[in-house]
mmCIF file of the protein (N, C-alpha, C, O) and its ligand, coordinates in Angstrom:
data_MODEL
# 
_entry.id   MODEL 
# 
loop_
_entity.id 
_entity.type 
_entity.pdbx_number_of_molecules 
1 polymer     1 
2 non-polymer 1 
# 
_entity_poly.entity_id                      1 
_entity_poly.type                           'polypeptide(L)' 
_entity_poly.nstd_linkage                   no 
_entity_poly.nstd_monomer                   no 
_entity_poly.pdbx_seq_one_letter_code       
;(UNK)(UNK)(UNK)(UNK)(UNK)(UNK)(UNK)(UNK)(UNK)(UNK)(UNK)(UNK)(UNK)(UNK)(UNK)(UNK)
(UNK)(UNK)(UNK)(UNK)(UNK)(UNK)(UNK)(UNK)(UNK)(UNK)(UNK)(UNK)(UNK)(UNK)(UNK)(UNK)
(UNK)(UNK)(UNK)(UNK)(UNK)(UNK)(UNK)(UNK)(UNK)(UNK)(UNK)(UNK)(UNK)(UNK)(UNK)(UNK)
(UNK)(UNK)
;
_entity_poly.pdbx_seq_one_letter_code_can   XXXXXXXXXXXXXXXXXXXXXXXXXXXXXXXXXXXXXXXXXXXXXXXXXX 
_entity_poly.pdbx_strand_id                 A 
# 
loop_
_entity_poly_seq.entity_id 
_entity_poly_seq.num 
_entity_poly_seq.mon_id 
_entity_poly_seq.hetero 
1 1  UNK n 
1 2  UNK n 
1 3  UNK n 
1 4  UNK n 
1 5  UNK n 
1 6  UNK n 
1 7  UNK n 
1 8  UNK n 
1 9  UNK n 
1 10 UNK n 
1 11 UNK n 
1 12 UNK n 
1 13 UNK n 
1 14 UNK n 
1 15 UNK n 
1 16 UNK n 
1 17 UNK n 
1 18 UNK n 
1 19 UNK n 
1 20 UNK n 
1 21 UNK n 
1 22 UNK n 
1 23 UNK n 
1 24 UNK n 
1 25 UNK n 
1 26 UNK n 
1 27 UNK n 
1 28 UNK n 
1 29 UNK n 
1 30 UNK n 
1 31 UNK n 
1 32 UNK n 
1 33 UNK n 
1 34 UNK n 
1 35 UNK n 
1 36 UNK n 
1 37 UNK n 
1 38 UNK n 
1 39 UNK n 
1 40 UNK n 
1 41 UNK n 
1 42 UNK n 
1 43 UNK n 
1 44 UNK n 
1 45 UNK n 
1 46 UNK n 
1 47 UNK n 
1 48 UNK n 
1 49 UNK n 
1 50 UNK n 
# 
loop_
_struct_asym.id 
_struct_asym.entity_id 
A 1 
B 2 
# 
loop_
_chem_comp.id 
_chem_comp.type 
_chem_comp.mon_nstd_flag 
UNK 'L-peptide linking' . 
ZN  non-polymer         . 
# 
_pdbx_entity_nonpoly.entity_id   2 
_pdbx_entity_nonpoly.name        ? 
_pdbx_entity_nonpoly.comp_id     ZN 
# 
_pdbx_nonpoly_scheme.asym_id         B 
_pdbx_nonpoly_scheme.entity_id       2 
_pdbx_nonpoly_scheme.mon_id          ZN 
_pdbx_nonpoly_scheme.ndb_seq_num     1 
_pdbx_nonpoly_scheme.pdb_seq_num     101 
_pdbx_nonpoly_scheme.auth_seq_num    101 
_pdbx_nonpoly_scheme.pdb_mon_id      ZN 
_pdbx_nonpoly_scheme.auth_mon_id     ZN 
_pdbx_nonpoly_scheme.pdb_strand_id   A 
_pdbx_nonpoly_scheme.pdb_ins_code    . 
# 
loop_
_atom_site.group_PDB 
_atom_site.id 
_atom_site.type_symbol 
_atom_site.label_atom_id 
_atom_site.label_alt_id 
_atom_site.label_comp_id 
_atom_site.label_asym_id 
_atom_site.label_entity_id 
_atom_site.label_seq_id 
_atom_site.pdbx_PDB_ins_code 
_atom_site.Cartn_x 
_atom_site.Cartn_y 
_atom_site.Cartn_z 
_atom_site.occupancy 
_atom_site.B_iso_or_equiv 
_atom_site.pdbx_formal_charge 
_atom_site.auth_seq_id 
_atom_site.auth_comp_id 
_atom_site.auth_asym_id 
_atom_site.auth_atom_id 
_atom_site.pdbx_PDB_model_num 
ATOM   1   N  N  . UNK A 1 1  ? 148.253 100.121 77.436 1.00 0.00 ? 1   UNK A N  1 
ATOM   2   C  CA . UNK A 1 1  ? 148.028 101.155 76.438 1.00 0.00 ? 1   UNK A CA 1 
ATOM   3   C  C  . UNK A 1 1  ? 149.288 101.379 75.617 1.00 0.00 ? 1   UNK A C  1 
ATOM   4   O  O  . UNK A 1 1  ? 150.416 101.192 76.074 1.00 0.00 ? 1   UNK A O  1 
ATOM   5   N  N  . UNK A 1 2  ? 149.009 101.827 74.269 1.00 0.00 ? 2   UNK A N  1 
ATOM   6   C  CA . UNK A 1 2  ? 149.858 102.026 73.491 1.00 0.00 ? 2   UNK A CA 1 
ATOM   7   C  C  . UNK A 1 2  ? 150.632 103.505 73.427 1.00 0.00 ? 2   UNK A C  1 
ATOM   8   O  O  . UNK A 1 2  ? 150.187 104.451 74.076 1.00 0.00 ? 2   UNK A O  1 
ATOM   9   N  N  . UNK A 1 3  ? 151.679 103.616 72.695 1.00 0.00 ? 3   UNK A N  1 
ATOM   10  C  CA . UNK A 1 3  ? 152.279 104.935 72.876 1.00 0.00 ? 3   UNK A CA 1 
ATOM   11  C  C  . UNK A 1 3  ? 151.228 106.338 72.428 1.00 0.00 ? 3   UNK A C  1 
ATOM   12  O  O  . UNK A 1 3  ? 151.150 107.433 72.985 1.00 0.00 ? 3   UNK A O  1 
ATOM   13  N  N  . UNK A 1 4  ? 150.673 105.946 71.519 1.00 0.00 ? 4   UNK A N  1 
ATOM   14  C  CA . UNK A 1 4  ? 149.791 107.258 71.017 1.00 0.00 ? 4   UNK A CA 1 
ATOM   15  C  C  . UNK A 1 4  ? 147.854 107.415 71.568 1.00 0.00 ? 4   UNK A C  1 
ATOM   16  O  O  . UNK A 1 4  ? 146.958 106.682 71.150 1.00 0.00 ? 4   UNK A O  1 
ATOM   17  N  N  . UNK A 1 5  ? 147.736 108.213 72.261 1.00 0.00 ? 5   UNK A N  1 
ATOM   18  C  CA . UNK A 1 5  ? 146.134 107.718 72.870 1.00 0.00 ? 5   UNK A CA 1 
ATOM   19  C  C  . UNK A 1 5  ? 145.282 107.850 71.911 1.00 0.00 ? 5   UNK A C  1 
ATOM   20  O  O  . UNK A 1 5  ? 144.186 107.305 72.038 1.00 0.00 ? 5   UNK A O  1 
ATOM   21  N  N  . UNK A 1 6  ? 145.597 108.636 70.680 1.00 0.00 ? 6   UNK A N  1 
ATOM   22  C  CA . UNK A 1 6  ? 144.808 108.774 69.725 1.00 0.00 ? 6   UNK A CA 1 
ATOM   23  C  C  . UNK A 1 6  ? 144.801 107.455 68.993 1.00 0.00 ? 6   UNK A C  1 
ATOM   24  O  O  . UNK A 1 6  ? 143.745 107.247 68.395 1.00 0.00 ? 6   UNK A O  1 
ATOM   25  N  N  . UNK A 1 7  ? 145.646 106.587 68.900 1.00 0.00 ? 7   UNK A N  1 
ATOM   26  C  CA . UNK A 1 7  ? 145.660 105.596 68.199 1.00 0.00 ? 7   UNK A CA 1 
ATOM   27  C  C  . UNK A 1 7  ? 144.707 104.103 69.058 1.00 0.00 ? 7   UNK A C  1 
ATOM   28  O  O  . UNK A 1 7  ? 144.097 103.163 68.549 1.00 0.00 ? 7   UNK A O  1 
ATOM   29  N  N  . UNK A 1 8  ? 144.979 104.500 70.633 1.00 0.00 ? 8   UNK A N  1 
ATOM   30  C  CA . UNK A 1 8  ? 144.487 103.351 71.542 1.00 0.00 ? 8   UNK A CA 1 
ATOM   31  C  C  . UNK A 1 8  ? 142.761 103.654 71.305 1.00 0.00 ? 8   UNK A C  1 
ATOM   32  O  O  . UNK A 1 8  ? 141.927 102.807 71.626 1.00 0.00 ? 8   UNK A O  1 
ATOM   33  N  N  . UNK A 1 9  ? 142.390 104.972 70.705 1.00 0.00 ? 9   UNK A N  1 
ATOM   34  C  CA . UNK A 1 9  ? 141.034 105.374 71.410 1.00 0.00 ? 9   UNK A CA 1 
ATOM   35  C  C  . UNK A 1 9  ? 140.520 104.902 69.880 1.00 0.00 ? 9   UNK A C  1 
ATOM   36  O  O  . UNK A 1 9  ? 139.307 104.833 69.686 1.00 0.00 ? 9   UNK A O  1 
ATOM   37  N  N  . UNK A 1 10 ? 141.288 104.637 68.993 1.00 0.00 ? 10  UNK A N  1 
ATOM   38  C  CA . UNK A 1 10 ? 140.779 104.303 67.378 1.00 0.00 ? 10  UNK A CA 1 
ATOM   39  C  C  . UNK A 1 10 ? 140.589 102.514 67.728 1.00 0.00 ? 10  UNK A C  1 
ATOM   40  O  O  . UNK A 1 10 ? 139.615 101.818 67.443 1.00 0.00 ? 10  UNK A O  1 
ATOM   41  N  N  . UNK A 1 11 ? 141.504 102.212 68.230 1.00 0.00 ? 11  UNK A N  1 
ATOM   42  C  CA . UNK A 1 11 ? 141.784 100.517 68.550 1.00 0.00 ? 11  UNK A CA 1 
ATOM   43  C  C  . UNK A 1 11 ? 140.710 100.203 69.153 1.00 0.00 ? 11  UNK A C  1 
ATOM   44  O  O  . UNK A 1 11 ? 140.017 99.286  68.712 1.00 0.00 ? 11  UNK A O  1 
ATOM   45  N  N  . UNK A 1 12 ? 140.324 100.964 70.386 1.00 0.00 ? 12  UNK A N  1 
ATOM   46  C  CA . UNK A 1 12 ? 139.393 100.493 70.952 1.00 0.00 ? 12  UNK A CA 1 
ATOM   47  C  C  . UNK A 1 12 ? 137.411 100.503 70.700 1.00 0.00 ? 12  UNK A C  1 
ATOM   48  O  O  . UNK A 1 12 ? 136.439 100.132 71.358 1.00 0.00 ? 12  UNK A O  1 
ATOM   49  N  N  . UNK A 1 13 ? 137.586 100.978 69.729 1.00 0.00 ? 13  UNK A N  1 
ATOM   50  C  CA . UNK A 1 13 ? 136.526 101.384 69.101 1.00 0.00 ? 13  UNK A CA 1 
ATOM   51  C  C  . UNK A 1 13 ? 136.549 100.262 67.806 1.00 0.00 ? 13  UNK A C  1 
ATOM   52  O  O  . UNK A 1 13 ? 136.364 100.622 66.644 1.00 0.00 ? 13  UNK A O  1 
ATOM   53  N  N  . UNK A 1 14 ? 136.730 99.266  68.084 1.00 0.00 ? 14  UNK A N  1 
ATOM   54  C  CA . UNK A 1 14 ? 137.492 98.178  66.833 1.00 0.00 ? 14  UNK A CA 1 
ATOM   55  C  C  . UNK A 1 14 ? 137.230 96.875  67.359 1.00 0.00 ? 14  UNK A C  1 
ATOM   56  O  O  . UNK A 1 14 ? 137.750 96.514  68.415 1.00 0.00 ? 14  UNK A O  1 
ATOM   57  N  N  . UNK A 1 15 ? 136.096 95.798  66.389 1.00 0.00 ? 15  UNK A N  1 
ATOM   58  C  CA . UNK A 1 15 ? 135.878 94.484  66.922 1.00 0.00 ? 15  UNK A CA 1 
ATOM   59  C  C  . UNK A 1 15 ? 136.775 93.540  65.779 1.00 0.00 ? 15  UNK A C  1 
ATOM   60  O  O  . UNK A 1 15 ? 137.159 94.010  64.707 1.00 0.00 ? 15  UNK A O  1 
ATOM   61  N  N  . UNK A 1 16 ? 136.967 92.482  66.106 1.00 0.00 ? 16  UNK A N  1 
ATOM   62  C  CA . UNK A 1 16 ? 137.566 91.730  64.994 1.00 0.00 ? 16  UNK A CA 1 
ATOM   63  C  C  . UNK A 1 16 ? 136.587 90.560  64.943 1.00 0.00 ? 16  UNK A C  1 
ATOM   64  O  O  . UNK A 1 16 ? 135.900 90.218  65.905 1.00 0.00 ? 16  UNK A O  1 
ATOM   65  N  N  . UNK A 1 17 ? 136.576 89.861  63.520 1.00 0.00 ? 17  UNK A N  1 
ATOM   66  C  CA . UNK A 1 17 ? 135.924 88.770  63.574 1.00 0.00 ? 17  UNK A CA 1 
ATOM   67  C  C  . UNK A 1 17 ? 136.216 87.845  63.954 1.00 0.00 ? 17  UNK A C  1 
ATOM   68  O  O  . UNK A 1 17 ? 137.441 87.807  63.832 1.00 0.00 ? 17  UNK A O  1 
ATOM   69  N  N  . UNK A 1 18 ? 135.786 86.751  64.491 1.00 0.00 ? 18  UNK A N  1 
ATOM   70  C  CA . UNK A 1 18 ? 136.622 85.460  64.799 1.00 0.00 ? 18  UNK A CA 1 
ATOM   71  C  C  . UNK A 1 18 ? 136.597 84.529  63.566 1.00 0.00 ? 18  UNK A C  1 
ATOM   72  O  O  . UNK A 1 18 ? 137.191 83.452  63.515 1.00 0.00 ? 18  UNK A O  1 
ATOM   73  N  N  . UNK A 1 19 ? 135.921 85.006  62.680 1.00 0.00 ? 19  UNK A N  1 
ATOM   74  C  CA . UNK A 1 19 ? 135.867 83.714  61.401 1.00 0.00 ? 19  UNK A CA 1 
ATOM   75  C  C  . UNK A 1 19 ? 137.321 84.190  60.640 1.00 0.00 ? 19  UNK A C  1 
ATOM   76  O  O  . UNK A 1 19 ? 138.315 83.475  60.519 1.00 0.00 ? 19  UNK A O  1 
ATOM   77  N  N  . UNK A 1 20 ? 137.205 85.265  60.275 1.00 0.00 ? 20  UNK A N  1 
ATOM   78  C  CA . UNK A 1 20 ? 137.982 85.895  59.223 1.00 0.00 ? 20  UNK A CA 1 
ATOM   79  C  C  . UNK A 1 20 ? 138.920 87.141  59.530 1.00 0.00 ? 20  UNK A C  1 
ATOM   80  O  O  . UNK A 1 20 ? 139.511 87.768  58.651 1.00 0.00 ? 20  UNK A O  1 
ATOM   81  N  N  . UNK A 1 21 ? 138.990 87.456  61.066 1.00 0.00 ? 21  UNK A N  1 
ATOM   82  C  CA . UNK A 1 21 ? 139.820 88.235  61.379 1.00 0.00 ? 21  UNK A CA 1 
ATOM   83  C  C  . UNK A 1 21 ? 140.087 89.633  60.838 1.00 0.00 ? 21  UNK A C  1 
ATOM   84  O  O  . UNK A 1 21 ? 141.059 90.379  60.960 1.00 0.00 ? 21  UNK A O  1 
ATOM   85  N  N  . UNK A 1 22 ? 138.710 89.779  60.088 1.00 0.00 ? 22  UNK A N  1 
ATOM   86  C  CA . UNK A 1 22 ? 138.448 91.320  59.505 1.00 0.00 ? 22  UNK A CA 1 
ATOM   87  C  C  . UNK A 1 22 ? 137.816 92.159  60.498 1.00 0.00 ? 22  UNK A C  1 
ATOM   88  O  O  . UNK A 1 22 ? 136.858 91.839  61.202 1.00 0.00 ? 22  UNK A O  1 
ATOM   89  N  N  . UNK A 1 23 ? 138.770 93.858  60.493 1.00 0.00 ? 23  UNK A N  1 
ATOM   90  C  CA . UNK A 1 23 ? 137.942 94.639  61.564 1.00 0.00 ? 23  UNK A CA 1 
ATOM   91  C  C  . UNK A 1 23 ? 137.183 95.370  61.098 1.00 0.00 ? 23  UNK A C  1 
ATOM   92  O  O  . UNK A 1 23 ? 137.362 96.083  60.110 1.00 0.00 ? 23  UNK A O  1 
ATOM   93  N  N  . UNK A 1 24 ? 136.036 95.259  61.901 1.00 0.00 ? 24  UNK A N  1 
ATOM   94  C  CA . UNK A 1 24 ? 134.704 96.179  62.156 1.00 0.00 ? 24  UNK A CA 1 
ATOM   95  C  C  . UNK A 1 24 ? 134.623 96.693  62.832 1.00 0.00 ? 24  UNK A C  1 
ATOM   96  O  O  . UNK A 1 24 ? 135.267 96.408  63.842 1.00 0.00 ? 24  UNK A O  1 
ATOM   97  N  N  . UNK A 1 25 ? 133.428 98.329  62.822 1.00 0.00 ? 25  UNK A N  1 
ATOM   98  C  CA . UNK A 1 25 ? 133.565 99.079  63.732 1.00 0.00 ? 25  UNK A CA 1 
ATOM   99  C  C  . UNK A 1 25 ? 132.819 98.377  64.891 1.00 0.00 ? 25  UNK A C  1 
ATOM   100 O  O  . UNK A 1 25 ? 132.075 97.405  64.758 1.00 0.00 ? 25  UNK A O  1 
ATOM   101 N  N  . UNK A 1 26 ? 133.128 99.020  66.071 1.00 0.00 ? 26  UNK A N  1 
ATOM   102 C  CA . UNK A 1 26 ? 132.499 99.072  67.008 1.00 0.00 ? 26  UNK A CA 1 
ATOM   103 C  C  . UNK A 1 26 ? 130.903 98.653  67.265 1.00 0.00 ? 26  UNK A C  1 
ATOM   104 O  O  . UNK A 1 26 ? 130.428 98.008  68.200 1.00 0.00 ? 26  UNK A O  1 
ATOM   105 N  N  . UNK A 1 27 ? 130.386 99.117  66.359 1.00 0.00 ? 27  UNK A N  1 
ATOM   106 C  CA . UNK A 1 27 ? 129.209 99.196  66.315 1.00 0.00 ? 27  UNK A CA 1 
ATOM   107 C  C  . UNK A 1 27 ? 128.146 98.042  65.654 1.00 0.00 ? 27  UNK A C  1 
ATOM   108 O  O  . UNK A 1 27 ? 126.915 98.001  65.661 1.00 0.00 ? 27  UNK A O  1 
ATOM   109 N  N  . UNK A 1 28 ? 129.394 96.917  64.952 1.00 0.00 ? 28  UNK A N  1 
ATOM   110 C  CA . UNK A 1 28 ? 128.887 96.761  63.782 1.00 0.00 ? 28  UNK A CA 1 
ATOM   111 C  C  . UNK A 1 28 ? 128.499 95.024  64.324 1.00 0.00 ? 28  UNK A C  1 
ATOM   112 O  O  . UNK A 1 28 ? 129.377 94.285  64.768 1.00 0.00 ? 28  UNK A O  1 
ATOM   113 N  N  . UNK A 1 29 ? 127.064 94.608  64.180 1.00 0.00 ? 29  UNK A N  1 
ATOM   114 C  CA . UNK A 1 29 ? 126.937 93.404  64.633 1.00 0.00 ? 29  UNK A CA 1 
ATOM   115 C  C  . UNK A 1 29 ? 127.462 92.098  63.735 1.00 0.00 ? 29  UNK A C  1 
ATOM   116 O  O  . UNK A 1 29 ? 127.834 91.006  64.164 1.00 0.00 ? 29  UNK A O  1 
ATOM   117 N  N  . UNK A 1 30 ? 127.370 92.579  62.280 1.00 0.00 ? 30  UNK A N  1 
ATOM   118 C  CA . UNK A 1 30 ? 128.026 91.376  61.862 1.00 0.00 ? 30  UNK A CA 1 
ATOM   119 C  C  . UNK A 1 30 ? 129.021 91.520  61.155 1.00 0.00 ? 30  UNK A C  1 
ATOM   120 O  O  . UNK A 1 30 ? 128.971 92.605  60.577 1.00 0.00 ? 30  UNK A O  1 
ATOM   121 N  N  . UNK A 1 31 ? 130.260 90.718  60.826 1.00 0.00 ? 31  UNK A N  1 
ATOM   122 C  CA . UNK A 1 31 ? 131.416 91.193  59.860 1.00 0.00 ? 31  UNK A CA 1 
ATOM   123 C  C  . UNK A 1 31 ? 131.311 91.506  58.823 1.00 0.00 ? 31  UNK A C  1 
ATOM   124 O  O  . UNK A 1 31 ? 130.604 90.732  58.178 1.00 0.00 ? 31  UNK A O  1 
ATOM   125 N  N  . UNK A 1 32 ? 131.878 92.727  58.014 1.00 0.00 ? 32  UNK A N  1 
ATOM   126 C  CA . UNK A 1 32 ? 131.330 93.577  56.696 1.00 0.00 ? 32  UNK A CA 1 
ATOM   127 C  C  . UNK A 1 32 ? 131.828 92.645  55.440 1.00 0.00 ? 32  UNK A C  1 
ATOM   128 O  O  . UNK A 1 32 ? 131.333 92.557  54.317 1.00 0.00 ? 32  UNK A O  1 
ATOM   129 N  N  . UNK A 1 33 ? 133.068 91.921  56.047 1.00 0.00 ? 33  UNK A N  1 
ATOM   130 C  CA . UNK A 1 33 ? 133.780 90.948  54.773 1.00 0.00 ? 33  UNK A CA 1 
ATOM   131 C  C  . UNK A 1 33 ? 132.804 89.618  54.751 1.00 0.00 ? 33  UNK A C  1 
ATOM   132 O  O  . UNK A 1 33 ? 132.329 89.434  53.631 1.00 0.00 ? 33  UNK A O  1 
ATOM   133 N  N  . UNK A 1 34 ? 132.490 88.864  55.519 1.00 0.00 ? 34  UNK A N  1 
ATOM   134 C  CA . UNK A 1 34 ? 132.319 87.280  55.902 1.00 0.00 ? 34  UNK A CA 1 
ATOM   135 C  C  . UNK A 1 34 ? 130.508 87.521  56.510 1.00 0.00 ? 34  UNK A C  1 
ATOM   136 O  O  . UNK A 1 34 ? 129.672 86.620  56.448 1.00 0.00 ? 34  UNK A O  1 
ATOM   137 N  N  . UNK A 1 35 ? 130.333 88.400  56.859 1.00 0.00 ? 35  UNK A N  1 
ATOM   138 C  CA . UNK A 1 35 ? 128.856 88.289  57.419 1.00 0.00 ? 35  UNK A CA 1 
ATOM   139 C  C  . UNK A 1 35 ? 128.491 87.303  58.518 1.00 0.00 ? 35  UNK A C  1 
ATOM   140 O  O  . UNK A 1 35 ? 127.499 86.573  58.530 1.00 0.00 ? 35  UNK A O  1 
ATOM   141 N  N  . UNK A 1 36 ? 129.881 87.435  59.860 1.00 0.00 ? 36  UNK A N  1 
ATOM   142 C  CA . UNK A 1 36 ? 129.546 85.984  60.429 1.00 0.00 ? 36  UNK A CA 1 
ATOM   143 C  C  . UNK A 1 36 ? 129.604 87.303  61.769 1.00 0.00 ? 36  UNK A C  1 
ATOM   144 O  O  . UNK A 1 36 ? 130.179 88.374  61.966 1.00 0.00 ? 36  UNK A O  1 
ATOM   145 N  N  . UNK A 1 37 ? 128.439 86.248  62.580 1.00 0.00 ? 37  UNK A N  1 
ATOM   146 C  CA . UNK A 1 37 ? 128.013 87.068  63.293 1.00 0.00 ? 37  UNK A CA 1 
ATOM   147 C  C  . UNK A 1 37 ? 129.077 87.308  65.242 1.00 0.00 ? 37  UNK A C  1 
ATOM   148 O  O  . UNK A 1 37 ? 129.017 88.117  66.168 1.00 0.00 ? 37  UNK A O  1 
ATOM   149 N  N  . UNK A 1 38 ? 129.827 86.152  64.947 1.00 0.00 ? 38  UNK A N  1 
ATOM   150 C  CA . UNK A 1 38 ? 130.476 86.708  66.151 1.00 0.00 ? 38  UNK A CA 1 
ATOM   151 C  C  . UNK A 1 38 ? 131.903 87.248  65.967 1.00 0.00 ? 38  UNK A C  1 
ATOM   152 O  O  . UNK A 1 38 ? 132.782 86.760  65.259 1.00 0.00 ? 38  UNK A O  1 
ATOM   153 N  N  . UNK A 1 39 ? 131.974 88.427  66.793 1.00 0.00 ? 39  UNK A N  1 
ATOM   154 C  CA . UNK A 1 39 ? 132.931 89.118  67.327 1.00 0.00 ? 39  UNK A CA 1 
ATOM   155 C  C  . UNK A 1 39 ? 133.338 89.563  68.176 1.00 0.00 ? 39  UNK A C  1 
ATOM   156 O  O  . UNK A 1 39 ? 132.538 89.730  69.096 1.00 0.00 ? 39  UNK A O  1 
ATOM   157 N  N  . UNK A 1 40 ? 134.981 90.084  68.435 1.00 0.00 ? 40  UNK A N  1 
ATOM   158 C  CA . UNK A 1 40 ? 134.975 90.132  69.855 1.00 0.00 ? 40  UNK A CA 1 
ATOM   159 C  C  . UNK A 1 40 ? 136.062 91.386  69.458 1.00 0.00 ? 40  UNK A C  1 
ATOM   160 O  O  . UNK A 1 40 ? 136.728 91.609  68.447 1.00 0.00 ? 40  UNK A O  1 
ATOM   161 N  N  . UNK A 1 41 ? 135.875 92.223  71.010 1.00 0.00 ? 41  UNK A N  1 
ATOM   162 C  CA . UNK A 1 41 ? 136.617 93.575  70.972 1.00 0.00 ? 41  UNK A CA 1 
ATOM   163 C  C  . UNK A 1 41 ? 138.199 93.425  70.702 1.00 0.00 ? 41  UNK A C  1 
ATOM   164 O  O  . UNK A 1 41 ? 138.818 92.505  71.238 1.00 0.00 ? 41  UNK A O  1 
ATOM   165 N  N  . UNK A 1 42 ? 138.867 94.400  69.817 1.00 0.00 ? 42  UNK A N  1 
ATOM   166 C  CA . UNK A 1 42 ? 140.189 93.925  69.832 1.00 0.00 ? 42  UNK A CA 1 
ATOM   167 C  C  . UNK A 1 42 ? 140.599 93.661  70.640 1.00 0.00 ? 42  UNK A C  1 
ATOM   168 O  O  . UNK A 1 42 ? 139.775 93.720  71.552 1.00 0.00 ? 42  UNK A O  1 
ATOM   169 N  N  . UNK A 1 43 ? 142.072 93.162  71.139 1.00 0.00 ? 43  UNK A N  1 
ATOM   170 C  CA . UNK A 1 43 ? 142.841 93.413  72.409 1.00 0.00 ? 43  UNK A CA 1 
ATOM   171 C  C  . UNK A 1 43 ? 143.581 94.569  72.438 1.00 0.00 ? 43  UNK A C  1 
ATOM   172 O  O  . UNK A 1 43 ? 144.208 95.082  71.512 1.00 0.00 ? 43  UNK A O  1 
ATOM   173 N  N  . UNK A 1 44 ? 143.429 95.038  73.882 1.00 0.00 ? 44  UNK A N  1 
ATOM   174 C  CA . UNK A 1 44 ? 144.246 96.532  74.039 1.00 0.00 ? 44  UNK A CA 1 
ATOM   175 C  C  . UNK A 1 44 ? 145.145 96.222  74.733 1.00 0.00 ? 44  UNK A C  1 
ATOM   176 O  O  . UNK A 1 44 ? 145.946 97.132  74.944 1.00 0.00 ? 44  UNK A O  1 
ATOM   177 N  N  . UNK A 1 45 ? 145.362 95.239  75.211 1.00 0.00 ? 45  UNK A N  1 
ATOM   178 C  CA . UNK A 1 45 ? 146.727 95.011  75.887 1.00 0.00 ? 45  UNK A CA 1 
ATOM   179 C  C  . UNK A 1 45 ? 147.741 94.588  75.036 1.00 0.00 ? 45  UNK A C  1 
ATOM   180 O  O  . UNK A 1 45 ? 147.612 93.604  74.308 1.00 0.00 ? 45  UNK A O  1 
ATOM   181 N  N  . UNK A 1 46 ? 148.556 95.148  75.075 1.00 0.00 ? 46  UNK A N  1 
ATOM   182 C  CA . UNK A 1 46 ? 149.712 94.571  73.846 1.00 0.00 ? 46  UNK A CA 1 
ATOM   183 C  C  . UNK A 1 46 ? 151.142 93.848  74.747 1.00 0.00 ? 46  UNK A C  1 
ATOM   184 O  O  . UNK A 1 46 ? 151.798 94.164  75.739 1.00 0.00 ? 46  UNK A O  1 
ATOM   185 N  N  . UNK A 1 47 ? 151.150 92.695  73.723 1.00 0.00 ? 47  UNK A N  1 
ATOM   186 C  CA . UNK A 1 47 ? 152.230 92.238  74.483 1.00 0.00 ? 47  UNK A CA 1 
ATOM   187 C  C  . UNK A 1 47 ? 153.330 92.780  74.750 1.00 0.00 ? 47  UNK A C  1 
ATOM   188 O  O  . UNK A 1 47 ? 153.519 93.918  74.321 1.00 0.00 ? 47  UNK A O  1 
ATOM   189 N  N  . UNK A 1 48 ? 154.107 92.283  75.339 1.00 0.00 ? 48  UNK A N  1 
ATOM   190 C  CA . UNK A 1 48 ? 155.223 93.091  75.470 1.00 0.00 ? 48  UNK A CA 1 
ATOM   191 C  C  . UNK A 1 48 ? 156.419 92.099  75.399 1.00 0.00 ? 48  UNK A C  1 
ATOM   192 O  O  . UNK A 1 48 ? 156.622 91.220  76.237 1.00 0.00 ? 48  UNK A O  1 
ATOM   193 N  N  . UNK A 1 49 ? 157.369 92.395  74.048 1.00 0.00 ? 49  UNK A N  1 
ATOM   194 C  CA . UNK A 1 49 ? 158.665 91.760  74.355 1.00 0.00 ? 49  UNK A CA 1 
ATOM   195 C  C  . UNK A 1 49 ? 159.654 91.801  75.454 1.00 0.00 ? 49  UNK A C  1 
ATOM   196 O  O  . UNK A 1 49 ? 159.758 92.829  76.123 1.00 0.00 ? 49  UNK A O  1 
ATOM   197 N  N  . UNK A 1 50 ? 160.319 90.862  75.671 1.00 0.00 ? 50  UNK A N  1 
ATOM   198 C  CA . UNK A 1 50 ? 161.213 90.711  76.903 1.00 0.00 ? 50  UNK A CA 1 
ATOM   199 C  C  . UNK A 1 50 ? 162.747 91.109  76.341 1.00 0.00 ? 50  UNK A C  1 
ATOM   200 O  O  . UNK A 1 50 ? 163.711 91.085  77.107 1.00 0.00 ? 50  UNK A O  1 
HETATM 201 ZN ZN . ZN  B 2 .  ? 134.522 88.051  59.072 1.00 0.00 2 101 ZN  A ZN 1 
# 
């Protein structure tokens, strides 16, 4: 999780496309830019520099 929960609980409510890497809500079955139908939930794990 990220520093702000308000910001993790916006993230996570957030799919990205795999064609075009545009985010859509949560909800949304196909991408609003590209109209391609798969997506996958952002990542909430954030890397972490060493
Ligand atoms: Zn797209």
């Amino acid at each position: 999780m990220g520093k702000f929960p308000v910001a993790d609980a916006e993230i996570s409510h957030t799919k990205i496309c795999r064609k075009c890497k545009g985010r859509n809500s949560f909800n949304a079955i196909r991408c609003r830019r590209c109209g391609y139908s798969s997506m996958r939930p952002k990542n909430k794990v954030v890397k972490r520099k060493k």
